[in-house]
C-alpha positions as CSV (number, residue, x, y, z in Angstrom):
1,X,3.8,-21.8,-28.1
2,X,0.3,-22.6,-25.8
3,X,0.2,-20.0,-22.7
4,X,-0.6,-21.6,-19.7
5,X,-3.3,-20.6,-17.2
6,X,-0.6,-19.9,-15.1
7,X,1.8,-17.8,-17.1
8,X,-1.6,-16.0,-17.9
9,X,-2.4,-15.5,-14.2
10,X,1.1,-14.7,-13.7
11,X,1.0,-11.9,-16.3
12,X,-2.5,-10.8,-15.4
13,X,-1.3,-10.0,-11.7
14,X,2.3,-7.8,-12.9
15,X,-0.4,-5.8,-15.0
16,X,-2.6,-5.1,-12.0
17,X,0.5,-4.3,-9.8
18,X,0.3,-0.8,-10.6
19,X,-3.5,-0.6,-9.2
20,X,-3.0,-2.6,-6.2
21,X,-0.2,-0.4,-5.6
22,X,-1.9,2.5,-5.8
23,X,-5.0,1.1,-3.9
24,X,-2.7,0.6,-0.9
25,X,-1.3,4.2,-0.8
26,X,-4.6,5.2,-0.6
27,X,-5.4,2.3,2.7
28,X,-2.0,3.5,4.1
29,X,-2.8,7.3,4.4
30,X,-5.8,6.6,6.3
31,X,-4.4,4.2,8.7
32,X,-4.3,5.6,12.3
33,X,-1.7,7.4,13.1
34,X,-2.5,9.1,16.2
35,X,-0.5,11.7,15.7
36,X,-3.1,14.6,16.6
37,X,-3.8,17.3,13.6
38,X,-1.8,15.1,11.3
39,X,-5.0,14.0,9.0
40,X,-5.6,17.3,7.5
41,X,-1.8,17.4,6.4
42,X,-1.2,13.9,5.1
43,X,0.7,13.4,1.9
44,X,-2.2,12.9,-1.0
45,X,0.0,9.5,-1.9
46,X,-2.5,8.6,-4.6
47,X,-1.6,11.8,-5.9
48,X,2.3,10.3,-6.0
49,X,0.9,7.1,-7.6
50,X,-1.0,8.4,-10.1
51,X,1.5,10.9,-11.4
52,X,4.1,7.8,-11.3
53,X,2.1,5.3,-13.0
54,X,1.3,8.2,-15.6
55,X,4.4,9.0,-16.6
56,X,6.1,5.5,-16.5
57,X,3.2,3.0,-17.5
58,X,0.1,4.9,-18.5
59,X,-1.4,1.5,-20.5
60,X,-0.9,-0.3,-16.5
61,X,-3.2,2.8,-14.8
62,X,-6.6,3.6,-17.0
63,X,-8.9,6.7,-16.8
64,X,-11.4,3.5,-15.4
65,X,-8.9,2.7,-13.0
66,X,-7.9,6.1,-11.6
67,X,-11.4,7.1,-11.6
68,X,-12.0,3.9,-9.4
69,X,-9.2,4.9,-6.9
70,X,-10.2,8.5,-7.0
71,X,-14.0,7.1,-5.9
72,X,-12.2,4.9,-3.2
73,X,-9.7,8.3,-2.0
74,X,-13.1,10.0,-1.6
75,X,-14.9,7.5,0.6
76,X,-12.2,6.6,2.6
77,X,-11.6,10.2,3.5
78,X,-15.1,11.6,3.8
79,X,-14.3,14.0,1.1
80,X,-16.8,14.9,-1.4
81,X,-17.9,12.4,-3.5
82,X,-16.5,13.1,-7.0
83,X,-13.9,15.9,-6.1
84,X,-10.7,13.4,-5.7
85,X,-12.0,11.4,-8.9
86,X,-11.7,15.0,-10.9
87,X,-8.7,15.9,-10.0
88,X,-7.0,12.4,-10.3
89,X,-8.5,12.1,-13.9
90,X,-6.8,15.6,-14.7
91,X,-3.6,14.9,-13.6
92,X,-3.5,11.5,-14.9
93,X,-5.0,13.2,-18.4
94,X,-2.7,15.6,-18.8
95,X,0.7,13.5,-17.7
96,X,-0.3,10.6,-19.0
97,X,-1.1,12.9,-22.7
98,X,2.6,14.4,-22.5
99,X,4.1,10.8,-21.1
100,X,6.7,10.8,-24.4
101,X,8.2,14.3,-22.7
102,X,8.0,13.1,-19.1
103,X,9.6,9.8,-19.5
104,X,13.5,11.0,-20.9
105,X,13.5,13.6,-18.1
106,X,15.7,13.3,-14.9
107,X,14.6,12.7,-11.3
108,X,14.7,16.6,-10.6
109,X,13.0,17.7,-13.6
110,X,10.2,15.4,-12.2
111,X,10.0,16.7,-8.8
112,X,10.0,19.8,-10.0
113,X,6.6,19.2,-12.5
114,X,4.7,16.8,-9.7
115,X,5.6,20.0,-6.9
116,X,3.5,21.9,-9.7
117,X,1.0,18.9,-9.9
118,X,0.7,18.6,-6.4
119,X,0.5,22.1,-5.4
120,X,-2.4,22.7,-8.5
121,X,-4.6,19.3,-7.3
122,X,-4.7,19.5,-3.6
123,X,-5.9,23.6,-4.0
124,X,-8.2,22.1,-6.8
125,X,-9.2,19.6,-4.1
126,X,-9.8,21.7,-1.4
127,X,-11.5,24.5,-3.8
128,X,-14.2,21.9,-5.2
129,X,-14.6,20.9,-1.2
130,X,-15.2,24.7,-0.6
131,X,-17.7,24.5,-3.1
132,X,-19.4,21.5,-2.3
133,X,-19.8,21.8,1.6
134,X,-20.8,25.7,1.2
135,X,-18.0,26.7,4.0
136,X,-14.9,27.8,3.8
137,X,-12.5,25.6,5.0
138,X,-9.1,26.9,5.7
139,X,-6.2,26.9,3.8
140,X,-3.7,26.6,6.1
141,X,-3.7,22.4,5.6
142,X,-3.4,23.1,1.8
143,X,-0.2,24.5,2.0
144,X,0.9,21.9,4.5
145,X,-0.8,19.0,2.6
146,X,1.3,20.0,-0.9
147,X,4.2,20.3,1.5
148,X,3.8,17.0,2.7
149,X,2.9,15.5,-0.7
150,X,6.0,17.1,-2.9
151,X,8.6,15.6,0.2
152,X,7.4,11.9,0.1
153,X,7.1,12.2,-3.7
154,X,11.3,10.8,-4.2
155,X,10.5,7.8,-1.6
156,X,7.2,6.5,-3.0
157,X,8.7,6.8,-6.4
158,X,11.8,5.0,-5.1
159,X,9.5,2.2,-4.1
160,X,7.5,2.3,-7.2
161,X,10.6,2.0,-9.4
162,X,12.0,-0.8,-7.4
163,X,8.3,-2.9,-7.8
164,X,8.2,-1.9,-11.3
165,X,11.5,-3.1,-12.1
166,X,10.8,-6.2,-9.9
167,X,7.3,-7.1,-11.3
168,X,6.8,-5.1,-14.4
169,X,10.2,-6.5,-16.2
């Protein structure tokens, strides 16, 4: 049976959904708020994308891919270059490398592992920003900022079961 070009477009745009998905969390935690002080504590949701896609379709979310959304995190937040790119390509390494015992768990079990994730990549985050700027930032946001991150984490992966059921079939 001849594919057409639109059954290949059509398949070629469920296997980007994951990226495109994961580009907009990115666009919609920098959007203005105005909500004052609420930038240095807002949820890393690339951080909740990455993890997702990792665990439940590493093939749709390449190290080239997460390393490209990493480089977009950093510009779009003014953090330094390179530090969001690291730390995305670790956690995406090591869940995507243990995917087989991450995809049978339950819900819990997987909150449980990303509030480990989450609270290891934002300090990594903030130490390699300590580093790179030469000051020492505070920590209080940290702790807010994995807070934050680990309490969206069941709602974006709501939404990113319901899309991958939807366009992923």
């Amino acid at each position: 049976m001849k594919v057409t070009v639109w059954q290949s477009l059509d398949l070629a745009l469920r296997q980007i959904t994951p990226v495109l998905v994961t580009l907009l969390t990115v666009i919609v935690a920098r959007l203005p708020m105005h909500v004052p002080h609420l930038m240095p504590v807002m949820p890393w949701l690339a951080l909740v994308a990455v993890f997702y896609w990792a665990v439940h379709r590493p093939a749709l979310m390449p190290m080239p891919v997460v390393f490209a959304v990493g480089l977009f995190h950093d510009l779009l937040v003014g953090a330094p270059v390179g530090s969001g790119v690291l730390v995305l390509l670790l956690v995406h390494a090591v869940i995507a490398g243990q995917q087989r015992f991450f995809v049978s768990r339950s819900f819990p079990v997987l909150w449980s592992v990303f509030a480990v994730v989450a609270l290891v990549a934002v300090t990594a985050h903030w130490a390699i920003g300590v580093v790179a700027t030469g000051a020492l930032l505070s920590p209080k946001p940290v702790v807010f900022q994995v807070l934050t991150t680990v309490a969206v984490y069941p709602l974006l992966t709501w939404v990113f079961a319901h899309v991958q059921r939807a366009v992923l079939r």
